[in-house]
C-alpha positions in Angstrom: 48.5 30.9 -33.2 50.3 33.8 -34.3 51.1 36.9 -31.7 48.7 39.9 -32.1 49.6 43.5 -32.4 47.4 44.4 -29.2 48.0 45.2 -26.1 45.3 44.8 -23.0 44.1 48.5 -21.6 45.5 47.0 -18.2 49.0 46.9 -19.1 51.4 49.0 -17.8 53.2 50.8 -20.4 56.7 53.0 -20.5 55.9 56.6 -20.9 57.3 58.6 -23.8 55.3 56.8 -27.4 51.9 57.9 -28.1 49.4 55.2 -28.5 46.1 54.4 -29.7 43.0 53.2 -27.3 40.2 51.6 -29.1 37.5 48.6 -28.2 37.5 45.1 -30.1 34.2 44.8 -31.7 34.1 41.4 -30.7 34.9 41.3 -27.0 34.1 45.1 -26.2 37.9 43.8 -24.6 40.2 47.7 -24.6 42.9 47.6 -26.3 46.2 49.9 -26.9 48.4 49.8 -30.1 51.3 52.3 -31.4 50.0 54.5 -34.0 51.8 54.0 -36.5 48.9 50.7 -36.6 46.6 52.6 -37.9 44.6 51.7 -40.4 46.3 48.9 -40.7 44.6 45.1 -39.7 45.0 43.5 -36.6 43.6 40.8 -34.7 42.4 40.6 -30.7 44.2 38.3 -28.7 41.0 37.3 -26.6 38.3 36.7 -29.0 41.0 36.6 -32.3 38.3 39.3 -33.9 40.1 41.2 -36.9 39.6 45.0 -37.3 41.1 48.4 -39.0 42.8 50.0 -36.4 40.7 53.4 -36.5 42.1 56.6 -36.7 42.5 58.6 -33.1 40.8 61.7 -32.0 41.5 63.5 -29.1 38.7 62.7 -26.5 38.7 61.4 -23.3 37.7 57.6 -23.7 37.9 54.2 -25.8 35.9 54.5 -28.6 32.8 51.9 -28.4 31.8 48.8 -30.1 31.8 50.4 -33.5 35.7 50.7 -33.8 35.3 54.2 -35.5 37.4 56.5 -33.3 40.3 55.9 -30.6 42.0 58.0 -28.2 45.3 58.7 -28.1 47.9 58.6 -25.5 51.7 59.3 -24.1 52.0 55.9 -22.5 52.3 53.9 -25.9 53.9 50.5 -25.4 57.7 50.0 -26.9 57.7 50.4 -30.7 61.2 49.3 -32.4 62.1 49.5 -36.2 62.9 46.2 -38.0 66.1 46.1 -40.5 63.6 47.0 -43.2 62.0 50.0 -41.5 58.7 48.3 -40.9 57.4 49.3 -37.3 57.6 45.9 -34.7 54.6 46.5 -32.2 55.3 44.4 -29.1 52.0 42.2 -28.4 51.1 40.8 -24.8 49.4 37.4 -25.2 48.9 35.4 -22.0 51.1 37.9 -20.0 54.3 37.7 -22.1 55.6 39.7 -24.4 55.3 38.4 -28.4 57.4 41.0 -30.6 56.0 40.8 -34.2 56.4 42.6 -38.0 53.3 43.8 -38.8 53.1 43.1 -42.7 52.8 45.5 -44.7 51.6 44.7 -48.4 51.8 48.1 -50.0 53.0 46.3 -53.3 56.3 47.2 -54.7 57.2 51.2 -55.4 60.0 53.0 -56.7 59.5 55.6 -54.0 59.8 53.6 -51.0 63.5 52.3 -52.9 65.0 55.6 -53.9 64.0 57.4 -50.6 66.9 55.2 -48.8 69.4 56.7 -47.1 72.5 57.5 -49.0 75.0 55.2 -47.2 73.0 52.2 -48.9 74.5 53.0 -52.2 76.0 49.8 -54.0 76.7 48.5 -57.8 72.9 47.3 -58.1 71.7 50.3 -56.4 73.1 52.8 -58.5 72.1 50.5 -61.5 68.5 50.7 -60.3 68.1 54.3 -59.7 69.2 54.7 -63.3 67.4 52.7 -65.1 64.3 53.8 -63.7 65.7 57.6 -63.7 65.4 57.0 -67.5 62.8 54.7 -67.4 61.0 57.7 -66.0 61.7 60.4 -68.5 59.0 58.8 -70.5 56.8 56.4 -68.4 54.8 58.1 -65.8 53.6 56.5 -62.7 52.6 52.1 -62.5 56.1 51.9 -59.9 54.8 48.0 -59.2 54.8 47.6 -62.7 57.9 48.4 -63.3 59.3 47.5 -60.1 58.3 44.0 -60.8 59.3 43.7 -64.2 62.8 45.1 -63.4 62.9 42.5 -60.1 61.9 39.2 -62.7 64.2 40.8 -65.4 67.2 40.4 -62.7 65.7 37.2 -61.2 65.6 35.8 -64.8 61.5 35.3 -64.5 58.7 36.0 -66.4 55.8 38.3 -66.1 51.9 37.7 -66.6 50.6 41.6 -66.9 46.6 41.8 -66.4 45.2 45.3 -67.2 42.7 46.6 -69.8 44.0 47.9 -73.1 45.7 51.9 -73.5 47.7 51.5 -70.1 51.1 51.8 -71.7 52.7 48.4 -71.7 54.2 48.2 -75.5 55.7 51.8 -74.5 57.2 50.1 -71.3 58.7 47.1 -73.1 60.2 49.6 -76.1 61.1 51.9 -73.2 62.7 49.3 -71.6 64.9 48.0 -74.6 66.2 51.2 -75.3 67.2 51.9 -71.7 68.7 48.1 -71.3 70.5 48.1 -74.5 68.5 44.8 -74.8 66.4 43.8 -77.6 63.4 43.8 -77.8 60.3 42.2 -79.8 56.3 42.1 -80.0 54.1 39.1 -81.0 50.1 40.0 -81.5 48.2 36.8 -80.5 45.4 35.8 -82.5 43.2 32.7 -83.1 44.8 31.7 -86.0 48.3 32.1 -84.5 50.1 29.2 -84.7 53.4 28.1 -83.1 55.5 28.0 -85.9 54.5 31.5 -86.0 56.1 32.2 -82.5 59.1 29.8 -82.6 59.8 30.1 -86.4 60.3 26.9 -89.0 62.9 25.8 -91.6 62.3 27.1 -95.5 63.9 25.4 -98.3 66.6 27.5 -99.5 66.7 27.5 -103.3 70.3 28.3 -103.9 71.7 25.5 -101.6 68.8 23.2 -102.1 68.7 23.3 -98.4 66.4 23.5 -95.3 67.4 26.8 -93.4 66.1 27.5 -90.0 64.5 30.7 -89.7 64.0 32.1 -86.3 60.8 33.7 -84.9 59.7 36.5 -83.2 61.3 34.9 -80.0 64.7 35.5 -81.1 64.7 38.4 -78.3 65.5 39.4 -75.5 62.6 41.9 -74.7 59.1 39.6 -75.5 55.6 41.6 -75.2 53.3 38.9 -75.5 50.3 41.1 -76.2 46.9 39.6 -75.0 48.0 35.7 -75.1 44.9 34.1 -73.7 43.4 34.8 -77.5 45.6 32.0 -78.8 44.8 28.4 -78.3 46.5 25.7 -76.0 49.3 24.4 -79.1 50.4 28.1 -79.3 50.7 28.5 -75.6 52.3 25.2 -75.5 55.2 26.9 -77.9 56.0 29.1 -75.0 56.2 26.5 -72.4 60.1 25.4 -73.6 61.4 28.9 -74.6 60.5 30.1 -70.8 61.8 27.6 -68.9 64.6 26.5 -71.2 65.8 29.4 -73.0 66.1 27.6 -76.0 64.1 26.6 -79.4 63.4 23.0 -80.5 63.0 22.0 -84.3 63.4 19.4 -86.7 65.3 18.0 -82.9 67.6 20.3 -83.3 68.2 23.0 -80.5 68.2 26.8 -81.1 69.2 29.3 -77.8 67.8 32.1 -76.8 70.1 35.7 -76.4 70.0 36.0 -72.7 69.0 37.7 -70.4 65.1 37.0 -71.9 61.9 38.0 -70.4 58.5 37.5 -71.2 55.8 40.5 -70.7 53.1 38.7 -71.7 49.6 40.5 -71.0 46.0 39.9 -70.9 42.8 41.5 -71.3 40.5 41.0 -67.6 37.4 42.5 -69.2 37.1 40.4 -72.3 35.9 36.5 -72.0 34.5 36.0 -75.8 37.5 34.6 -78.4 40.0 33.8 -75.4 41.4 30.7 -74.1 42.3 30.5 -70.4 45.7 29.9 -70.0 46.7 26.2 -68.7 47.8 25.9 -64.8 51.2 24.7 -65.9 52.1 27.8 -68.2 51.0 30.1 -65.6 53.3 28.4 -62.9 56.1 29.7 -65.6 55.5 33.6 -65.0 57.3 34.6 -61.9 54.7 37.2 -61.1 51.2 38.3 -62.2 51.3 42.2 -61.8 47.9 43.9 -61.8 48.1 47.6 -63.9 45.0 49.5 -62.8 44.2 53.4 -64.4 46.6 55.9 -63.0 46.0 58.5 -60.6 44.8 62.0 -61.5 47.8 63.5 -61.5 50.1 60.8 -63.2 47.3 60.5 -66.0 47.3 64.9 -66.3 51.7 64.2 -66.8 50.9 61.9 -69.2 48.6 63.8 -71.7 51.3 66.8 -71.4 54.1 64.7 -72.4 52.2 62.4 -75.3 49.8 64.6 -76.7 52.1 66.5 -79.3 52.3 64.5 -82.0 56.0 63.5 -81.7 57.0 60.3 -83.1 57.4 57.9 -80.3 60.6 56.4 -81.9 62.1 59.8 -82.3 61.6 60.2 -78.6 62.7 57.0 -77.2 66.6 57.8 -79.6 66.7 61.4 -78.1 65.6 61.3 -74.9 66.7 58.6 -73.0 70.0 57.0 -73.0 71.3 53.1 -72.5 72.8 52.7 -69.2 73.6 49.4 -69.2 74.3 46.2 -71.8 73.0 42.4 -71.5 76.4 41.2 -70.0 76.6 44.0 -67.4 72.4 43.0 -66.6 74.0 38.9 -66.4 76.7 39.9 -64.3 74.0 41.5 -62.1 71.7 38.4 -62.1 74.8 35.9 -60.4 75.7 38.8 -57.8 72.0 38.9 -56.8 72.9 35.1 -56.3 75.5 35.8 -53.1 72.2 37.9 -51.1 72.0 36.2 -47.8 68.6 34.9 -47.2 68.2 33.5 -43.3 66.6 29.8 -42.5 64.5 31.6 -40.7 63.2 33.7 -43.9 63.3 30.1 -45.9 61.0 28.8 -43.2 58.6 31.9 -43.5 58.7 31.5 -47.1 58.1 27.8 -47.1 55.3 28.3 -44.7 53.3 30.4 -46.5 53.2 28.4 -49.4 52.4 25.3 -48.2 49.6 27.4 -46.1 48.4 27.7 -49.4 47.6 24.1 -50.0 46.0 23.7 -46.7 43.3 27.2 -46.9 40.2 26.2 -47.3 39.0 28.8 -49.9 41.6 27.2 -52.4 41.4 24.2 -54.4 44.6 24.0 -55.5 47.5 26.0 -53.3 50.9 27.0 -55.0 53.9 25.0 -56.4 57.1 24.8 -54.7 58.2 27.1 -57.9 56.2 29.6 -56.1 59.1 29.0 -53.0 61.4 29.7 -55.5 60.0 33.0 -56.2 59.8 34.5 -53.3 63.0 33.8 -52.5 64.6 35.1 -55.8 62.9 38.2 -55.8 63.4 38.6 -52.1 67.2 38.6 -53.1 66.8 40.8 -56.5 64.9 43.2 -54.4 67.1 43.6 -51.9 69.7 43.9 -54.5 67.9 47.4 -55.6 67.3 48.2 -51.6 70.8 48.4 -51.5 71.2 45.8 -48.9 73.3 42.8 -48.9 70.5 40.4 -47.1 66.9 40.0 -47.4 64.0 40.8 -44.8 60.5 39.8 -44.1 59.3 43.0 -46.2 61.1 42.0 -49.4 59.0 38.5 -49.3 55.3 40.5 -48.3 56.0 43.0 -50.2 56.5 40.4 -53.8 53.8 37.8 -52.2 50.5 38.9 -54.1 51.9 38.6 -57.4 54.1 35.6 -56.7 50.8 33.9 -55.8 48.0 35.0 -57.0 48.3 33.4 -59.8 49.0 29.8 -58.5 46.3 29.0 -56.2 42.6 28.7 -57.8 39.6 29.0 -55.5 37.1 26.9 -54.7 33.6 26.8 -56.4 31.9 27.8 -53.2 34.9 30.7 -52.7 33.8 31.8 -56.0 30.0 31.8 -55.7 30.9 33.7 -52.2 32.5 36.4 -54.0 35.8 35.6 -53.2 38.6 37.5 -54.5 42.7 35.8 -54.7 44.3 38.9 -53.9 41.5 39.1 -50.7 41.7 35.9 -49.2 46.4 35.7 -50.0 46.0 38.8 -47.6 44.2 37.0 -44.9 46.8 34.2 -45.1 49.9 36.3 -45.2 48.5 38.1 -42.1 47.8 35.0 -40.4 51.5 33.8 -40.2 54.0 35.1 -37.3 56.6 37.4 -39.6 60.5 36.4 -37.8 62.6 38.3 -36.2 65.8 38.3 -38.2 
């Protein structure tokens, strides 16, 4: 059973970190955490109840059985920093002491990257905090969105994109071309699409009385694959080589793809009438499934000053941002990202939680071991951008949910229960003992 961040009332404790004094609502057992835990889950060692750590107030008890208030105090147990920054709270279970990470799953953010201290500053560093220094200039706010796009570009994986429609994403991939230098290319998906549509097909040249190939829309580097699910299965099927493969197969002859290629391909949650649900072993292709949700107020007040002049976007996008870097420069990146140390101990974390996946009982069908594979790439891509030559525990959480939610499909009775992926992944992530590297 994994260690718990809390501590028994009855323990003695050094003096000199605050701490936070609060009752399980299981056991009515008192308990003592750092507070930098709260608000943040945690389970009781006794009963194994899980609860918010609530937020303290000065008083001069343990809050009761309602878990709404704690006190606060001097005597806080020992709280260390892992290599990642995350705060370790050592647990007492049976007596001994149990160091743990407590996971955090904040998602990916630009903030929490370019905040790092200046000696950190390396090749893919710098690279990083340009791109999305220009990246900025005209796309305001979605940091996992384009945090996780730029770790799958440089992982050389693919991206599902789930949002409702106005949120910016043909912007980001023509934002992202320009900055890149890369290519870049948009297919509409419609009923009547077909896959020689996607892929292209040879026409009979009537000067050399030949057939000529002529390639499709996935001659690119740069794909937005706008709202696929409204195409049926032999059009998804088209995709299924060209994103595993790189390459284009007609008449048996074999046409490659410019690298480095991504595919943004997005979908429409709110819309069930006209679509096709894409197969299990097309999704297994994207590297992640990245949820873009409305932006905050003040992110969607930048946006209507900067896009509500008139200006033509294309005019923008030539003037105001600037290529800082090339395809062979973004390759060259990709194999360094290769030499990121990545402990057994993190592969045996990794490997853990997947196969955990197979075994949760709210799942019917748990993730591939190309969900290992992953986690373990973008642990080292994202690492890359930390400016760190080795990956920790918080580059895996914090790339888990959209590694994963998009491999494992519930149960009927999960789904009838009201069950939600992203819910249920964060119980299970929580539920394994984080190492200590």
């Amino acid at each position: 059973m994994p260690s718990s961040p809390f501590r028994s009332g009855a323990t003695s404790q050094p003096a000199g970190v605050e701490a936070v004094h609060f009752v399980c609502r299981g056991c009515q057992r008192a308990l003592q955490v750092g507070v930098e835990s709260v608000g943040r889950p945690a389970r009781c060692p006794q009963c194994g109840t899980v609860q918010n750590v609530p937020p303290p107030q000065a008083s001069a008890g343990t809050d009761g059985a309602d878990g709404g208030t704690a006190t606060v105090s001097t005597e806080g147990g020992p709280v260390a920093s892992g290599p990642s920054g995350s705060p370790r709270a050592a647990a007492v279970v049976g007596g001994r002491s149990a160091p743990m990470v407590v996971p955090r799953l904040g998602g990916m953010r630009m903030a929490a990257v370019t905040d790092l201290p200046a000696g950190a500053q390396t090749p893919t560093r710098r690279l990083f905090d340009r791109i999305t220094a220009e990246i900025a200039k005209i796309y305001v706010g979605q940091d996992e969105l384009v945090v996780g796009t730029l770790v799958a570009l440089f992982s050389s994986g693919h991206v599902l994109i789930e949002s409702v429609p106005g949120l910016g994403k043909t912007l980001l991939v023509r934002t992202l071309g320009r900055v890149l230098g890369c290519q870049f290319g948009r297919i509409q998906f419609t009923a009547d699409l077909m896959p020689s549509d996607i892929t292209g097909a040879p026409i009979f040249d009537m000067k050399t009385q030949e057939f000529q190939f002529r390639p499709g829309p996935v001659f690119t580097q740069l794909l937005l694959a706008d709202e696929i699910n409204r195409s049926p299965a032999k059009t998804h099927a088209a995709l299924l080589e060209i994103m595993q493969e790189y390459r284009v197969t007609v008449d048996g002859r074999s046409h490659p793809l410019a690298r480095p290629f991504l595919v943004l391909a997005t979908q429409n949650p709110i819309e069930s009438e006209g679509t096709y649900n894409l197969p299990e072993a097309q999704l297994d292709r994207f590297m992640f499934k990245l949820i873009a949700n409305y932006p905050e107020a003040a992110e969607e007040a930048e946006i209507l000053r900067r896009h509500s002049r008139q200006v033509d976007i294309n005019e923008r996008l030539e003037q105001e941002l600037q290529t800082v870097t090339s395809p062979g420069e973004i390759q060259r990146v990709i194999q360094d990202n290769s030499q990121i140390r990545v402990d057994d101990r993190l592969i045996d974390y990794i490997n853990q939680l997947v196969r955990l996946t197979r075994q949760w009982p709210q799942f019917h069908l748990g993730a591939s071991p190309r969900a290992g594979l992953a986690l373990v790439q973008g642990a080292r891509t994202l690492a890359a951008f930390y400016g760190r030559d080795y990956a920790v525990p918080d580059d895996v959480v914090q790339i888990a949910l959209p590694a994963l939610r998009h491999r494992v499909i519930l149960t009927a009775e999960a789904e009838v229960e009201g069950h939600q992926a992203d819910d249920l992944l964060t119980t299970l992530i929580r539920s394994v003992e984080v190492p200590r590297l």
